[in-house]
N, C-alpha and C positions, 0 to 999 in steps of 0.2 A: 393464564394471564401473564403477560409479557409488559412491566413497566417502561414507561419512555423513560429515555435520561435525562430530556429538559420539562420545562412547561410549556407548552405548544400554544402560544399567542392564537388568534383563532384571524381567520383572513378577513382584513378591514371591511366594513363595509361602505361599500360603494354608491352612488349617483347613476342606478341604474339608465336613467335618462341621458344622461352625461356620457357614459359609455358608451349609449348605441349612436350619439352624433359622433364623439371621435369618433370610432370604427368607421361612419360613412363619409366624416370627413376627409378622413387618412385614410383609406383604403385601408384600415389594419383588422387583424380579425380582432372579434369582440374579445376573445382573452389578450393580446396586448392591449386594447384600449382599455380593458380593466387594470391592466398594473401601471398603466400611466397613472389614469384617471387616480388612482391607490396612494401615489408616487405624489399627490400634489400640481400634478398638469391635467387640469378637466378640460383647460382650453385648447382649442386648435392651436394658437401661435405659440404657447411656451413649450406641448407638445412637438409642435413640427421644429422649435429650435432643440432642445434637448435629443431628438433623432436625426436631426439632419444639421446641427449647429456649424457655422459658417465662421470664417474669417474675420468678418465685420462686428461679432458678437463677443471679441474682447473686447475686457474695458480701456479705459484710457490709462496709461499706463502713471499719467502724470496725478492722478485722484489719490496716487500714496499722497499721505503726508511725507514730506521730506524727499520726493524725486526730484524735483526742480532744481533743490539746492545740489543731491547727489551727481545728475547729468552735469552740470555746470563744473562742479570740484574734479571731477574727471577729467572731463572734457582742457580743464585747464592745468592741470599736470600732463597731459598727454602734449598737448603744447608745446608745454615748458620742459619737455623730457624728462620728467620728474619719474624716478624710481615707484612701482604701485605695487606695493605687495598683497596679493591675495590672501586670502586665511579662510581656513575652510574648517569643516568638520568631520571625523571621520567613518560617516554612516555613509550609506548609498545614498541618502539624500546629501548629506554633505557634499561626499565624493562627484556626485552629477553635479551640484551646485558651482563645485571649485572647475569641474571639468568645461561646464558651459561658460562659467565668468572667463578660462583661459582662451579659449575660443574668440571672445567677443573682444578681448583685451588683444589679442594675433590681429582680427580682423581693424582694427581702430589703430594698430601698430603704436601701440604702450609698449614704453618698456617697463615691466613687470617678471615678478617672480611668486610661486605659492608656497604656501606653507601649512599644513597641516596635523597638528600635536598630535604626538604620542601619547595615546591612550594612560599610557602605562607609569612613563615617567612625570609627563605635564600635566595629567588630567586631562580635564573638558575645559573648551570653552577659550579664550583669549587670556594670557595668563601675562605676568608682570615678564619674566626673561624672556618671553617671545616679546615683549614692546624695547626692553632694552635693545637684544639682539639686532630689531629693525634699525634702531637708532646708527646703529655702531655699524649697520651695513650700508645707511645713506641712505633710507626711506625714507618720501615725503607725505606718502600716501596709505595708509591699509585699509582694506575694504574686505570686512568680513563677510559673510553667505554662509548661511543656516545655524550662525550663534552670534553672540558679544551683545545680545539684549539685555542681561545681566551685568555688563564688564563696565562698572561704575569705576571702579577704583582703575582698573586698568586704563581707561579714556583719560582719567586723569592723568596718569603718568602717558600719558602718550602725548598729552597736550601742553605737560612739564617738557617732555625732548624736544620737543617743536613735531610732532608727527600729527595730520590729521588724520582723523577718523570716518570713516561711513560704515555705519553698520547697517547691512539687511539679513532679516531674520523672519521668524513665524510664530516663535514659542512666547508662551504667553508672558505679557512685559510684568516687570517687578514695579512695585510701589515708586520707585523711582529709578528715572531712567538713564542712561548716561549723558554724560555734557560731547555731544560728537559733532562736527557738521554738520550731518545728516542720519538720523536713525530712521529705517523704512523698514516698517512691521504693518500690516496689516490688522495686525488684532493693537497696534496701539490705543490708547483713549484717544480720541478725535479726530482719529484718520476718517477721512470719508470715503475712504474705497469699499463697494460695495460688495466685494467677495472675499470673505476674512478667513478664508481656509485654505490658502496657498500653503503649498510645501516652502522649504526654504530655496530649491532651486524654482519653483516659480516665484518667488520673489525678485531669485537672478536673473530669470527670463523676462521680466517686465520690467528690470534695469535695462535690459539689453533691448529691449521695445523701446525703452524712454532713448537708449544715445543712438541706438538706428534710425530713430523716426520710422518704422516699420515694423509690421509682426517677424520676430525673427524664426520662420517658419526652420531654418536651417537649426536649430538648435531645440527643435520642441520632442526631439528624440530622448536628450537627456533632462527634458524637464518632465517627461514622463516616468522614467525609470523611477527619480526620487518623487514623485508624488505617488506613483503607485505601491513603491516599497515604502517609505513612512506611514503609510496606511490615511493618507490623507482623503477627504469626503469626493468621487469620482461623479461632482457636478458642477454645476456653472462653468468657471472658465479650468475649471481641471479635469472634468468630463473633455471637453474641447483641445487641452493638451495631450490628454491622454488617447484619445483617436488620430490627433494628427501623429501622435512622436510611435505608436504602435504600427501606422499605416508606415509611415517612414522603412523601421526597422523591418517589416515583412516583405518590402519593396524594394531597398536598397540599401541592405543595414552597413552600418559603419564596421571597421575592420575588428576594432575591439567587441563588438555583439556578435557579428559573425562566429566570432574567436571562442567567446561564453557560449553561444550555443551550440558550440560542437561539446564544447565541453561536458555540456548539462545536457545532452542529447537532445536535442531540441529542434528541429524542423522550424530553421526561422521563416518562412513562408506562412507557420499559423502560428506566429510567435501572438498569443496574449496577456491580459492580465496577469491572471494567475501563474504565469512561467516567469514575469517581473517578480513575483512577490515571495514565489516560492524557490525560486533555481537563481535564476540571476542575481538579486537584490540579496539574498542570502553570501554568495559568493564575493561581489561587491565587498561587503560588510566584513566578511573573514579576517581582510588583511590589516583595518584596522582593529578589529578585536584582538588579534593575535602578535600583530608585529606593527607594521603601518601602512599607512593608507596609500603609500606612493604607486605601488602595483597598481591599485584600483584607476589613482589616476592615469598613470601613463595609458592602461588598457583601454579607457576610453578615448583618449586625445591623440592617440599614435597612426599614423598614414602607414604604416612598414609594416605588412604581415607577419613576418616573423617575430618580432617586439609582441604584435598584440597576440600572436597563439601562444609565447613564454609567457607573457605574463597573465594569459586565460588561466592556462597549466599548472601556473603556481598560485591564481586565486584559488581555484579548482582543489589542491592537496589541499593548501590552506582550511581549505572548506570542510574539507575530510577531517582534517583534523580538529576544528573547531566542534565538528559533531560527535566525536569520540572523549572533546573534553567536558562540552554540556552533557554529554551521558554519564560522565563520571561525577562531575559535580551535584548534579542533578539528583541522584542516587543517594548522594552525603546529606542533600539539602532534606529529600522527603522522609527519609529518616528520620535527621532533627526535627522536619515537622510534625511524624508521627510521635515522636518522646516527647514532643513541649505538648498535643494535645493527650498524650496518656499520663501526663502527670498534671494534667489539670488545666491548662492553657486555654481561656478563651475562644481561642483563633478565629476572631474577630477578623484580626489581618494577620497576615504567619510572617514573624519577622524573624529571616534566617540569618545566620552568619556563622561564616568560617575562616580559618587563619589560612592567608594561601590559596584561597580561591581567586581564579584567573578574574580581575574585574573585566575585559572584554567580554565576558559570555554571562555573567550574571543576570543580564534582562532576557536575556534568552533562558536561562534558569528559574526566573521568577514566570516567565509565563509559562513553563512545567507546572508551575505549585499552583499556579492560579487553575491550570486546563484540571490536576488530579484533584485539586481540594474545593478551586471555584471560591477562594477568600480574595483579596487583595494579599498580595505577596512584597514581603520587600525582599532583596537578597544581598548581603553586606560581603564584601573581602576585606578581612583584619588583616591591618601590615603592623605585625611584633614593635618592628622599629621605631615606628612613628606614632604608634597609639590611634593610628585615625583607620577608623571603615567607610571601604564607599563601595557605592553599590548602584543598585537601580530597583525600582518597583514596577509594578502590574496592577493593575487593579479590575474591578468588573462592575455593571452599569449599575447606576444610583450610589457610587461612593468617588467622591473629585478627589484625586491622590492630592493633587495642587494644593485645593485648599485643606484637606487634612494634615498637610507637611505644614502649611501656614500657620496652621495651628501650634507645630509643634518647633518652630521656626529657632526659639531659643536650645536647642538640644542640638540643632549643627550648624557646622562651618557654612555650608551652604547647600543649596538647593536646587532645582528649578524641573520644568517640564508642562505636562497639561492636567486634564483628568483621570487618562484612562493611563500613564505611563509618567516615571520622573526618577530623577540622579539626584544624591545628595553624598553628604561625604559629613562625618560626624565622630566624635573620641569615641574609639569602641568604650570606654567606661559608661556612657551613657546611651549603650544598648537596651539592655533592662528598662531603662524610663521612655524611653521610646518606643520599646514594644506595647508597654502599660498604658500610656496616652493612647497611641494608635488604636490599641482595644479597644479601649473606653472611647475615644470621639467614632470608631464604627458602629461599635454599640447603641449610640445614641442615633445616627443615622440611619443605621441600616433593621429592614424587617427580617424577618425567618422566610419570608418569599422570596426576598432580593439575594438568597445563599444559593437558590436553584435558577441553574438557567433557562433562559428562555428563547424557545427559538419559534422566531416570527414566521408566521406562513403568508405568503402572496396570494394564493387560490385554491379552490378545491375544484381537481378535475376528474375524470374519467379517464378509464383504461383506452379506449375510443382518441381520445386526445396525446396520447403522448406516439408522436408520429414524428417522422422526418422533418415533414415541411414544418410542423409547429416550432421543432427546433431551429429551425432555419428561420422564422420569422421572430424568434424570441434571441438571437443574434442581434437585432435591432437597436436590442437596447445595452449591450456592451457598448465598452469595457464593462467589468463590473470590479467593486470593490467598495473602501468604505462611502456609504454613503449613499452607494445605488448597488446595496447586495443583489447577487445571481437570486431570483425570483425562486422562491422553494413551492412548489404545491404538495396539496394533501390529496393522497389517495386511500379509500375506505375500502374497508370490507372484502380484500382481496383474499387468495387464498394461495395455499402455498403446493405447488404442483410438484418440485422440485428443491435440489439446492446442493452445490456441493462447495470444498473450500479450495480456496487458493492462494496463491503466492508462494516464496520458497519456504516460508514460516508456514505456511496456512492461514497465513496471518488475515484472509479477506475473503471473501465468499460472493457465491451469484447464486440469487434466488431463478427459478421460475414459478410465476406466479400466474392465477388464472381470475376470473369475474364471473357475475352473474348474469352477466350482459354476453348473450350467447355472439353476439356481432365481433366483441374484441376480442384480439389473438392475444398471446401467450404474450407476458409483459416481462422480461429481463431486470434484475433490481443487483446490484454493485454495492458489497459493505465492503466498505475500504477500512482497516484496521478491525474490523469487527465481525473479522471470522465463524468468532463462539455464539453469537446471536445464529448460526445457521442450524444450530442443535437444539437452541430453546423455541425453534417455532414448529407447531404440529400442523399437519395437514388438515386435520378436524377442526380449525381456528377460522377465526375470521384475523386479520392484520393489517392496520391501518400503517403509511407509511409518511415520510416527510422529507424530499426529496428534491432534486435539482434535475434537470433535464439534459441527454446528452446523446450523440449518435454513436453509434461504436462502428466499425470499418474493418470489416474482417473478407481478405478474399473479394476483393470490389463489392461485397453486398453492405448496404447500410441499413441499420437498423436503432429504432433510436430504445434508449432506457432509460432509466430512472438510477441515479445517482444518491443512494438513501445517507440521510443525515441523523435519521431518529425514527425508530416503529414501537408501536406496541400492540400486542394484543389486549383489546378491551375482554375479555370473558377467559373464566377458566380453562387452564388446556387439558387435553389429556395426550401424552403420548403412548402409542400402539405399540408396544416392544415384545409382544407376543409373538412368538417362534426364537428369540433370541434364549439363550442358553442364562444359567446362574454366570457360569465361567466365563459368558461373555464381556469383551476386556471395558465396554464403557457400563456395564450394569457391575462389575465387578468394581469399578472403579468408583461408579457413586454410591455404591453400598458404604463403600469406603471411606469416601471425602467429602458426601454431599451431591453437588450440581457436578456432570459433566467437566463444563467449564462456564466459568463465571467471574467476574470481574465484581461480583457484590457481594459483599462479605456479611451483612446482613441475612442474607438468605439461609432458614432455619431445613432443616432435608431432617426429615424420617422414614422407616422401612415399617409396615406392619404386618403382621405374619398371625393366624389363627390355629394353630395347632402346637403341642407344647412339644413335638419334635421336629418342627419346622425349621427350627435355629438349625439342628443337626444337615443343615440342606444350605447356610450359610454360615463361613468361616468365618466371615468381617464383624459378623454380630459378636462373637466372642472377643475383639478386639476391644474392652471393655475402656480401657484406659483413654485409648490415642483415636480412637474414632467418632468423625465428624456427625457421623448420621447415628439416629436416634434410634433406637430398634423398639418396639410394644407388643405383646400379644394382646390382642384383641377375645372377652369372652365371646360366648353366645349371647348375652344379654349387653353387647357392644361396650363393658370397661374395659377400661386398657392397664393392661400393669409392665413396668418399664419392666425390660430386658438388660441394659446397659446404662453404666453411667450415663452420658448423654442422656438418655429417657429420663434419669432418675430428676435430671437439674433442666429438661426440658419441660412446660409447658405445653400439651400438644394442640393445644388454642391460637400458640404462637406459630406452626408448622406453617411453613408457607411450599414446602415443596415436600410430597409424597410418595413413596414407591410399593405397590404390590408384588413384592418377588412371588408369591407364593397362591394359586387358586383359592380361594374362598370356600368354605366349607359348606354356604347358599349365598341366594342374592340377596335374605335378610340380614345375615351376620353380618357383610361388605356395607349394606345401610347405616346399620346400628353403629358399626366402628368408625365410617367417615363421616359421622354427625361430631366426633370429637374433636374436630378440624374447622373448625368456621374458619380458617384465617387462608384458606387450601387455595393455593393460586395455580398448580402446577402436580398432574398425577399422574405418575408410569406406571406402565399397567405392562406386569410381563407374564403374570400369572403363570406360572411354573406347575404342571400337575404331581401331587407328590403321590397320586395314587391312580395310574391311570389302569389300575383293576377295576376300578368302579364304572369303567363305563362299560363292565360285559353283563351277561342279560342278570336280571333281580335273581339271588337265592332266595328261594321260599325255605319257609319253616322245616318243609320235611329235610331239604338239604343241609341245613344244621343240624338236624336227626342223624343222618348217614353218617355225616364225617363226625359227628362228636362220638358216635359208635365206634366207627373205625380207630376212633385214637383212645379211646379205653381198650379194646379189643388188643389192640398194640402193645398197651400199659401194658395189660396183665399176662403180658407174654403169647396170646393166642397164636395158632400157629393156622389152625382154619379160618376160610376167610364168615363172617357172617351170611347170615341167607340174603341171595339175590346180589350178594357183593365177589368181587375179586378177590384176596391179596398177593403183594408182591413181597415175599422177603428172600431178597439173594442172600446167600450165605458172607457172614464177613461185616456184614452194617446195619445197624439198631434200621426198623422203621421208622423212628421217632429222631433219625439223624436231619437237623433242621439243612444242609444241602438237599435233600432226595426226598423229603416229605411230601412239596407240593407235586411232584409228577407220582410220589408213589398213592398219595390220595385221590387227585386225579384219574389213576387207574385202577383203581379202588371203590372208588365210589360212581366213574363215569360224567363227573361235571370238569370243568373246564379249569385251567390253572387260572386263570382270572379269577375264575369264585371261590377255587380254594382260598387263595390270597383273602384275596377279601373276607372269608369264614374265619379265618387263623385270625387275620388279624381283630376282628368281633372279640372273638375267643378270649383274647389275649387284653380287650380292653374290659373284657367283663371278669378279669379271673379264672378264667376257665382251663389258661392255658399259659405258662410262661416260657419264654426263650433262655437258655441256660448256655452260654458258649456256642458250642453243635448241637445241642439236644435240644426238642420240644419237649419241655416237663409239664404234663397232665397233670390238675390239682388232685386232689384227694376228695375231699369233700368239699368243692366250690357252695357259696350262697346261691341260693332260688334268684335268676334275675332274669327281668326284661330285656329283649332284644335291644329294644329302645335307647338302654339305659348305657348303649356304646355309642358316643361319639361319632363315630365312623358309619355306623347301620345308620343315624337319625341324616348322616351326608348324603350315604347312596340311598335316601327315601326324596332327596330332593335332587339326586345329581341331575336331574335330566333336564329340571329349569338351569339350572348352575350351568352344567356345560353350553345352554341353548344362549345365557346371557353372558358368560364369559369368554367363550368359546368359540361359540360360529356366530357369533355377530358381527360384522362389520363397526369400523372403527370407531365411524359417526354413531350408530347405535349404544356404543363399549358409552362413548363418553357422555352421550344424552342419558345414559341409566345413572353413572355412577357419580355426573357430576352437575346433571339438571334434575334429577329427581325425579325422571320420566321413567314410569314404569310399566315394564315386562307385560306381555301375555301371561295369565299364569299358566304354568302348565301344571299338568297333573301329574300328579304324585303317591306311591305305592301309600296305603295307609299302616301307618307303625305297627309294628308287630306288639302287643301287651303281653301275650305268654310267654312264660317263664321256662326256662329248663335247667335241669339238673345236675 
């Protein structure tokens, strides 16, 4: 059993009916017309606009509240030659935002200038010295893009110097909104614009719709970048920027994209989403996280090649270095969040903070804690000086950071953002009551389901289906991103042919995988960071998958695979580790620690072994103190008595992961001991023979005759050999030298060094016979006992089932025995020996 990491939504169900007119309406195969149909368009025309959406299908740019007024106020400072200061913000949405607004302000021939705050020094957002500043430079105009929704107090003082205001924005408006000429938001109360999920630069872009009188197709480049990197909903008219401003860039990109994608390696030819979100928009973002956002702008706005490959070059370090600092911070942060929940911490929401932590990169920090812990995160930077922390939060679905900040609205300076993400700035002294509310109002919100994630599936298909053309035809519905996620399917039941790892870490791995559907070929499966999942799947499994579709291109052949996002094995596994050694480095290694490798720390690992010198055959069991794995001897009558600490404070109810170093002594005992296990998700099976004397032919009775002869004989000094026997005594060395016994009995008696082996050691469990250094010491007067009544005779009276079911079985059979309950042929078996000897 291999658990998934989320909860796997199960694939909506559909309008069977509905699906098979699309398909014939739209020529599309029946699987796209199901994720439309899935997606909310059952019909042909909201269908055929969502794949093939036109020009004519933006809205009217003038349905903002407040363009009318905005167009006009421009348009009449441009006039009047009036000074327009831009103001922007310093994310990639900002950054396209301020880049497109200078653009349209070039083409209108404004005189204008931008500005966008320092992170570091100014904060966020439109601040008091930037309104002064404008005053004192002669500004009549500022028109902000992607903030100042918030900037009450600031409007004021802007409307005290005599400056007007327009703000356009996206983020959700405060209880009260500023006194400006024009505020254009989307998400305002009573705006009636019918698509409320604009990015901030499409906000700018349907400014620049409204003074064009035209779609401004020349700029829907950079209204793509910040809608795609803000993570904004990639439908209605943002779906529609986001194909025209992607076809743009793959067709004739602007000198600063060209510039980024050399940088980020990137082939702009199949420049898409996901190269916005993850390489570019990353990059973007750097220079205001780190220093300012000027780089970002120039490298969009700049006609001069060599301007825009500098300042790719130094987004690019920049970027390097931003990732070098969220890994260091990052580190500090789960730390602290592993000591606030080991000393008792709710972690409801994990509110971090540290003195001196970079605020540029704290949202990128919080969505660390959110991806390893899956709480809502917030992440604060303490400035000593000033007593205030600011930060940023994360949060995950069914908890509104927004309104939970709302709630807690008296504990800071200020605030803002939406649900899934938000800035505040707050007296680090009222950290501690802010952590406390935050618990308690998720607490009251959120279930024990809503801690696990969930990952939604689109379809369930066959190994049959995942082909070239299907990928090619599931293209139709990119871009993809928030809002219209890359379509995941499930695939069941597969099996695991192959697999080895990769990257320079090992850090990923490629499955080959196979079906029971004799028609489909061998399926290729990609875990990208999840390397170690390539050691916990057995071949004897069946492994369900959850995955995205994609073609790989090796050597001109295409072939398409599956991109896994989440698998698990539904049923117990067992893996086949037989032929590998004790000293084998990854059996050596989880005798030691547990799993292989594992990233769940949950995971309980035990070793059980049935013979009381079995331990002598592993060293790690003696590691009583420091070792992770639980070691038990198992009786005949299947109780287990620990071996090591671990066993002693282990539960072995609780074992979720098993290993057989060591053969089984029958297939009843191996029964009897894994009934103590009900919790058994996962069993190695290496089976080590610790006596492979027993598999040469049965001693009979008379053969313990011979050789117990021969070793009195020897006792008592004899120098003849008995009747019908040999002996061997070279001068210089006892008979009874335990080096030279078994070949000198062997030639002695005429049986086989395998049986002596196996006689001595009878011998020696019945008292008959003890090992002293070099010497075999012959007892004196041994007890009357049964063959029986050695351990080892009652093994080789069943070895022949033991070997046929540990042994030469094949895998599938190893693991239907040991871990379905299906059982064996019996085979036949010598009948125990009852007579005694002397």
């Amino acid at each position: 059993m291999l658990r998934a990491r989320a909860r796997w939504a199960p694939p909506p169900k559909v309008d069977e009916a509905a699906v098979e007119r699309l398909a014939k309406t739209l020529c599309v195969s029946p699987l796209v017309a199901r994720l439309l149909v899935a997606r909310g368009m059952a019909d042909a025309a909201s269908a055929e606009r969502f794949l093939h959406g036109k020009e004519d299908h933006f809205h009217d740019p003038f349905l903002l509240d407040g363009m009318e007024q905005a167009a006009g106020r421009i348009r009449e400072a441009i006039r009047r030659g009036e000074r327009i200061r831009i103001y922007g913000d310093y994310d990639a949405d900002g950054v396209s935002a301020t880049s497109l607004t200078i653009g349209l302000m070039e083409r209108l021939g404004a005189a204008y200038d931008y500005v966008i705050p320092n992170r570091h020094t100014e904060g966020y957002g439109l601040n008091g010295p930037a309104i002064e500043k404008a005053a004192k430079d002669g500004v009549g105009l500022i028109v902000t893009v992607d903030t100042g929704i918030s900037a009450v107090r600031e409007a004021s003082l802007a409307r005290t110097l005599g400056i007007d205001l327009i703000v356009t924005d996206h983020h959700e408006p405060p209880e009260v909104l500023p006194d400006t000429v024009a505020t254009i938001n989307p998400r305002k109360p009573g705006c009636p614009y019918p698509f409320k999920s604009l990015a901030g630069v499409g906000v700018a872009f349907k400014l620049a719709h409204a003074l064009l009188g035209r779609l401004p197709k020349e700029y829907a480049w950079l209204a793509a970048i910040g809608t795609i990197a803000d993570l904004m909903p990639l439908v209605d008219e943002n779906r529609l920027i986001a194909r025209m401003g992607l076809a743009q860039m793959r067709e004739s990109p602007a000198r600063g994209i060209r510039a980024l994608c050399q940088v980020s390696d990137i082939d702009f030819g199949q420049l898409s989403g996901g190269h916005i979100g993850f390489s570019i928009g990353p990059r973007l973002n750097a220079g205001g996280r780190l220093e300012t956002a000027d780089a970002a702008v120039r490298c969009l706005t700049t006609d001069d090649e060599r301007e825009a490959s500098e300042t790719a070059r130094e987004l690019d370090r920049l970027n390097r270095e931003r990732q070098e600092l969220v890994d260091e911070i990052a580190a500090e942060a789960l730390e602290q969040a592993n000591a606030l929940l080991a000393a008792g911490d709710p972690g409801n929401v994990l509110l971090l903070a540290g003195e001196g932590w970079n605020t540029g990169v704290v949202g990128i920090v919080a969505s660390r804690v959110v991806e390893r812990h899956y709480r809502p995160a917030i992440v604060l930077s303490i400035d000593r000086e000033t007593g205030l922390a600011k930060g940023s939060a994360r949060s995950i679905p069914g908890f509104d950071l927004h309104a939970a900040l709302t709630e807690c609205a008296d504990l800071m300076e200020q605030f803002g953002g939406h649900k899934a993400a938000a800035g505040m700035t707050l007296k680090a002294e009222n950290i501690p009551r802010l952590r406390r509310r935050m618990n308690e109002t998720a607490a009251a919100w959120l279930g024990e389901d809503d801690y696990v994630p969930v990952l939604r599936t689109d379809a369930e298909i066959r190994p049959a289906d995942v082909t070239v053309d299907t990928v090619r035809e599931l293209e139709m519905l990119a871009p993809y991103g928030m809002g219209n996620p890359e379509p995941v399917f499930l695939l069941s039941g597969m099996r695991l042919k192959g697999a080895r790892r990769m990257g320079r870490e090992m850090q990923h791995a490629k499955l080959t995988l196979t079906s029971a559907d004799p028609d489909a070929a061998e399926l290729d499966a990609l875990l990208f960071g999840k390397g170690e999942l390539a050691e916990r799947i057995s071949p004897t499994g069946h492994v369900d998958l959850a995955g995205t579709l994609s073609v790989n291109e090796w050597n001109g052949t295409r072939k398409a695979q599956i991109i896994v996002q989440d698998l698990r094995v539904p049923e117990r596994q067992m893996f086949d580790w037989r032929g590998r050694t004790l000293a084998d480095p990854a059996v050596a290694k989880w005798l030691r620690s547990g799993l292989v490798e594992t990233k769940e720390e949950s995971a309980l690992c035990g070793a059980l072994l049935f013979r009381g010198g079995d331990i002598c055959l592993l060293p790690e069991a003696e590691n009583a103190g420091a070792n992770r794995t639980a070691f038990w001897l198992a009786g005949e009558d299947g109780c287990l008595k620990p071996l090591n600490e671990r066993a002693e404070s282990m539960p072995p109810r609780l074992v979720t992961h098993l290993m057989l170093p060591v053969l089984p002594p029958s297939a009843a005992s191996a029964r009897l001991a894994l009934a103590n296990f009900p919790a058994l998700e996962c069993l190695y099976a290496v089976l080590l023979d610790p006596h492979p004397f027993l598999s040469a032919a049965t001693a009979d009775r008379e053969a313990f005759k011979r050789v117990y002869a021969v070793l009195l004989q020897w006792k008592r000094g004899a120098r003849a050999p008995a009747a019908g026997m040999t002996g061997n005594t070279e001068s210089g060395e006892s008979p009874l030298s335990a080096p030279s016994a078994v070949a000198r009995l062997a030639k002695a008696t005429g049986l086989t060094t395998d049986m002596i082996r196996f006689i001595l050691a009878v011998f020696e469990q019945l008292g008959f016979l003890a090992a002293h250094g070099h010497r075999l010491i012959v007892a004196e007067a041994p007890a009357k006992k049964a063959l029986d009544e050695s351990p080892l005779y009652r093994e080789k009276a069943s070895r022949a089932e033991t070997e046929r079911v540990f042994l030469f079985s094949t895998a599938a059979e190893l693991k239907r025995f040991l871990l379905d309950g299906e059982t064996p042929e019996s085979a036949i078996s010598p009948a125990n020996a009852q007579e005694g000897l002397s």
